[in-house]
One Martini backbone bead per residue (centre of mass of N, CA, C, O) as a GRO file, in nm:
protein
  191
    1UNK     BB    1  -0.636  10.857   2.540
    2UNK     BB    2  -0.532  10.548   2.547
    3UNK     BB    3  -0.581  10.253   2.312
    4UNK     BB    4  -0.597   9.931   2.416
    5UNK     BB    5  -0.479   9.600   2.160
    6UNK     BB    6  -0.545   9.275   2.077
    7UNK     BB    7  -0.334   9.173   1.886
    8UNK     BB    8  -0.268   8.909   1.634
    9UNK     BB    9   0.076   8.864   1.484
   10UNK     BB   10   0.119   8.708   1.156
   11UNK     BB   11   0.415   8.572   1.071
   12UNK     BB   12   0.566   8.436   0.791
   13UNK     BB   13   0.716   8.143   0.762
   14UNK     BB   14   0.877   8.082   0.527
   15UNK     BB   15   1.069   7.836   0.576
   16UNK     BB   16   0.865   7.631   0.718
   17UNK     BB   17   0.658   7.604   0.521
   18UNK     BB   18   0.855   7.491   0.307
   19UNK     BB   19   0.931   7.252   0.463
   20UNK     BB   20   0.631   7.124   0.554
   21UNK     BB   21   0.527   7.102   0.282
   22UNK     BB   22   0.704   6.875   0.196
   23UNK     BB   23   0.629   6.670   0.445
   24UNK     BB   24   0.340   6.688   0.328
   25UNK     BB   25   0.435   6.567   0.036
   26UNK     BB   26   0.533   6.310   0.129
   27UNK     BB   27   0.283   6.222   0.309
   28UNK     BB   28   0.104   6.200   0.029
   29UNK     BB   29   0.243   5.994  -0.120
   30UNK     BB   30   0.229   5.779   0.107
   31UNK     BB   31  -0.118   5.794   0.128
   32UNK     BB   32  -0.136   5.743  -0.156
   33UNK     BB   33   0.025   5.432  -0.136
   34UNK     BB   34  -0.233   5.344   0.070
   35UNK     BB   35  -0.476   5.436  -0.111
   36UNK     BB   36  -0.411   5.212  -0.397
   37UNK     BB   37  -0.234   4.944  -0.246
   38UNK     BB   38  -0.307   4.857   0.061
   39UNK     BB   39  -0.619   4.910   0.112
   40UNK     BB   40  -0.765   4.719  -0.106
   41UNK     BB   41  -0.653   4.432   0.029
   42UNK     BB   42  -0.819   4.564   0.337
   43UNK     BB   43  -1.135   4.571   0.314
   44UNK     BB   44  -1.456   4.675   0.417
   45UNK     BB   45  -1.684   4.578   0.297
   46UNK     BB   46  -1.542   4.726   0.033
   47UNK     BB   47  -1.453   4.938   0.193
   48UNK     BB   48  -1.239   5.211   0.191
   49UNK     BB   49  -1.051   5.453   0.304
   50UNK     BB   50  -1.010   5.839   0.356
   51UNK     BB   51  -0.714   5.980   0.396
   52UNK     BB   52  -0.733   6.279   0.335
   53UNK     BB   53  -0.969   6.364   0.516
   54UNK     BB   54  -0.736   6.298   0.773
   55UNK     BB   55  -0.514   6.504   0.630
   56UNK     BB   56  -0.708   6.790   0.580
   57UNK     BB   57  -0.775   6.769   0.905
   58UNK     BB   58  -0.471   6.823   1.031
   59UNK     BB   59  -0.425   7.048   0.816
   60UNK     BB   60  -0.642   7.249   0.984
   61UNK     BB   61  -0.561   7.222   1.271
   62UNK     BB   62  -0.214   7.245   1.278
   63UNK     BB   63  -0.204   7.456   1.126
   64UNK     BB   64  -0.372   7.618   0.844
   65UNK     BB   65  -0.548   7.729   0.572
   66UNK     BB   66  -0.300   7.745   0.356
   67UNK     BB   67  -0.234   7.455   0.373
   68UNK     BB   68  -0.545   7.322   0.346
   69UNK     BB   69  -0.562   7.480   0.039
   70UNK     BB   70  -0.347   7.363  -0.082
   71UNK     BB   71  -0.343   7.043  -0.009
   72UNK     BB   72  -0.636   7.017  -0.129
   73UNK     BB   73  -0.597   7.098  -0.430
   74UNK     BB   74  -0.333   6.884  -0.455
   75UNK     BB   75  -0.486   6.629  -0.423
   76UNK     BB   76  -0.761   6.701  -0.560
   77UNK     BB   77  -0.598   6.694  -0.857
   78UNK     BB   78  -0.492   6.451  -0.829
   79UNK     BB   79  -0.727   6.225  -0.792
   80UNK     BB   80  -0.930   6.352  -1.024
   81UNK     BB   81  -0.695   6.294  -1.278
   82UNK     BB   82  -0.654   5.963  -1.181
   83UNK     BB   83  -0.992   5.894  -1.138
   84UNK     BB   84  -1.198   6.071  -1.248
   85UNK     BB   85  -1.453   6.254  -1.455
   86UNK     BB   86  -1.468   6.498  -1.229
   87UNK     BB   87  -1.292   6.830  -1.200
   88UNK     BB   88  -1.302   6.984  -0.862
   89UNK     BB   89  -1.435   6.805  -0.625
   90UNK     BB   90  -1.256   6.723  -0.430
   91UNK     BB   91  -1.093   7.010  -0.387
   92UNK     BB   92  -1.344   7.120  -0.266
   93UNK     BB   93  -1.356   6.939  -0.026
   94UNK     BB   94  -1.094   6.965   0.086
   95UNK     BB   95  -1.124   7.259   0.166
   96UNK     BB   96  -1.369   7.251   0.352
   97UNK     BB   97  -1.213   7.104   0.503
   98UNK     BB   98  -1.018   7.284   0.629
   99UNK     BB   99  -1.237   7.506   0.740
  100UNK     BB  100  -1.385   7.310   0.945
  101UNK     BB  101  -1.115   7.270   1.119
  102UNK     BB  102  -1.072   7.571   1.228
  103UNK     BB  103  -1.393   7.516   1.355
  104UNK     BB  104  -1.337   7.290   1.551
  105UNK     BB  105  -1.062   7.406   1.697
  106UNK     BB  106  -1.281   7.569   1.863
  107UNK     BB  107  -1.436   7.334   1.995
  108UNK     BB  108  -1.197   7.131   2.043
  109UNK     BB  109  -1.004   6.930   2.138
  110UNK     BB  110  -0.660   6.792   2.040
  111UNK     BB  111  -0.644   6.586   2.284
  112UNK     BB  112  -0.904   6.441   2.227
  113UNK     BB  113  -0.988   6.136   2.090
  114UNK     BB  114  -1.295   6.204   2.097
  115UNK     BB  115  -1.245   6.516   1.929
  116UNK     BB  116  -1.096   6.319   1.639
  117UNK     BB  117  -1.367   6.127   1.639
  118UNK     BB  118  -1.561   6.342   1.513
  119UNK     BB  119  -1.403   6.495   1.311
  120UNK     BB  120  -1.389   6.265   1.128
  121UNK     BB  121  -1.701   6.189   1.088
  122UNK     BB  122  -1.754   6.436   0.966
  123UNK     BB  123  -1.585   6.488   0.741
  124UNK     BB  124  -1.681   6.263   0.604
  125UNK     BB  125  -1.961   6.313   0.564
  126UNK     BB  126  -1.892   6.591   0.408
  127UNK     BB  127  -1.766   6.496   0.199
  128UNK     BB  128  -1.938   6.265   0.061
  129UNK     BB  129  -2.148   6.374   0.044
  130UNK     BB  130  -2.106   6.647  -0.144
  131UNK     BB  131  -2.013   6.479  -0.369
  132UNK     BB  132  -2.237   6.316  -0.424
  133UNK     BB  133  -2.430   6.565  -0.477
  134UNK     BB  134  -2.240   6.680  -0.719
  135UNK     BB  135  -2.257   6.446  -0.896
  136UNK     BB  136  -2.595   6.398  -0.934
  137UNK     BB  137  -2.596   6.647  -1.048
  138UNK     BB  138  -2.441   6.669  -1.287
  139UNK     BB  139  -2.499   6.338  -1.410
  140UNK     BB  140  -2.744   6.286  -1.329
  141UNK     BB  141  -2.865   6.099  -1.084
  142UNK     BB  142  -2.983   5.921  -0.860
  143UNK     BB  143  -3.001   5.894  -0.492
  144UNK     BB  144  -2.925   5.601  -0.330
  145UNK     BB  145  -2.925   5.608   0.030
  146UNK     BB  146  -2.862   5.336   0.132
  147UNK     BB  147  -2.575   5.260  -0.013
  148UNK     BB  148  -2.452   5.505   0.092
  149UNK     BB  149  -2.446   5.464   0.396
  150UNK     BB  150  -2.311   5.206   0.400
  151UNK     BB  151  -2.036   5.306   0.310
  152UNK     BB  152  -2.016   5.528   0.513
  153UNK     BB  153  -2.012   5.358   0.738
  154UNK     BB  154  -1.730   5.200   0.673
  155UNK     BB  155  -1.557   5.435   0.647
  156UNK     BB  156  -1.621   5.549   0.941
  157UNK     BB  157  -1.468   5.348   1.043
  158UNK     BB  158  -1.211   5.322   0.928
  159UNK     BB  159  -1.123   5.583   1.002
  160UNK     BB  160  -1.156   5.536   1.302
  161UNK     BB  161  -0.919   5.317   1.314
  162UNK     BB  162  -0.702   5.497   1.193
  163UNK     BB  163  -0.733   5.723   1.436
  164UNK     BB  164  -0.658   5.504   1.700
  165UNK     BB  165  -0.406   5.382   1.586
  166UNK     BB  166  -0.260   5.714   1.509
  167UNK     BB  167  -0.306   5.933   1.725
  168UNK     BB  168  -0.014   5.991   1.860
  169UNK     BB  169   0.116   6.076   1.550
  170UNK     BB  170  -0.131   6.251   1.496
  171UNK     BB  171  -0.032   6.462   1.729
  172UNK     BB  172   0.280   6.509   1.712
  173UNK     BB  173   0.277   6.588   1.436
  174UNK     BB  174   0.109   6.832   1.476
  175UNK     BB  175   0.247   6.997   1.692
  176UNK     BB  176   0.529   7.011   1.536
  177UNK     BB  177   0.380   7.200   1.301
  178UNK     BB  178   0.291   7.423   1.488
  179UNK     BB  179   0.549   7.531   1.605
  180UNK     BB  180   0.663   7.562   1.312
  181UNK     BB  181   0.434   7.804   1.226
  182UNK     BB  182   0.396   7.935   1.543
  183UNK     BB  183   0.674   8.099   1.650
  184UNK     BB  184   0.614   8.404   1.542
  185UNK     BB  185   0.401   8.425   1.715
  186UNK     BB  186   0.216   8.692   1.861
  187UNK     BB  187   0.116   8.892   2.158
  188UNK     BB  188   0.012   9.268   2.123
  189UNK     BB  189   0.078   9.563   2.213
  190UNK     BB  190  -0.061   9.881   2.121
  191UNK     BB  191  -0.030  10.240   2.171
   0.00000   0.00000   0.00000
């Protein structure tokens, strides 16, 4: 007597990864160029949004593993080279946010607004506590609680706002993601 299995088989569309790499690397170019250009001129009680962590958590959500660990690191190693100093600490917390994106989509929808913000919500306290928790333990310094939630409060409205304002477009492009990286996958059967 045989057994069926069903496996699902994952080929790697390495063209379509390439493409994909390619226009998330553009996307994170201008993502780069509004969060260092653009979101300064317009704080929020003077905290500015973390687009990366809602760039890292669509990538996440509609893409894989391998893509959101990808451009985790290299996001997080551009970030920390230009702005930190402390490196290594962004790159870690933007890949954690990729791992935490595909426990995520097993848990909620990605076609409902309100469960890609809470996604966003959750996403960035994982961030930025994370961060702040190993910036206070490296640099030794005492952890202000008020002060930190103040900021993390503005930055999730911040978040909040333009997961709201731009939810069509990161759904639109994140399903065209999916459907090219994921387009030779399939269920079989193997006797």
């Amino acid at each position: 007597m045989k057994k069926y299995k069903n496996r699902r088989k994952e080929k790697l569309n390495i063209p379509a990864l390439i493409v994909i790499s390619i226009i998330l690397f553009l996307v994170f170019m201008i993502l780069y160029f509004l969060q260092t250009n653009i979101f300064p001129i317009f704080p929020i009680s003077g905290v500015t949004p973390n687009l990366f962590v809602i760039f890292i958590l669509v990538i996440g959500l509609f893409g894989n593993n391998f893509l959101a660990i990808l451009f985790g690191i290299i996001s997080g190693m551009f970030i920390d080279l230009t702005y930190s100093d402390i490196v290594g600490i962004t790159p870690a917390m933007l890949c954690l946010i990729g791992f935490v994106a595909t426990w995520f989509d097993s848990l909620w929808s990605k076609d409902e607004k309100i469960s890609i913000i809470i996604m966003v919500i959750l996403s960035t306290f994982i961030f930025e506590f994370g961060s702040y928790f190993i910036k206070s333990l490296i640099l030794d310094f005492q952890i202000e609680i008020g002060p930190f939630f103040r900021i993390l409060i503005w930055e999730e409205i911040y978040n909040i706002l333009l997961t709201i304002i731009f939810f069509g477009v990161i759904k639109k492009l994140g399903y065209m993601m999916e459907r090219k990286l994921k387009r030779s996958n399939m269920y079989s059967v193997e006797l």
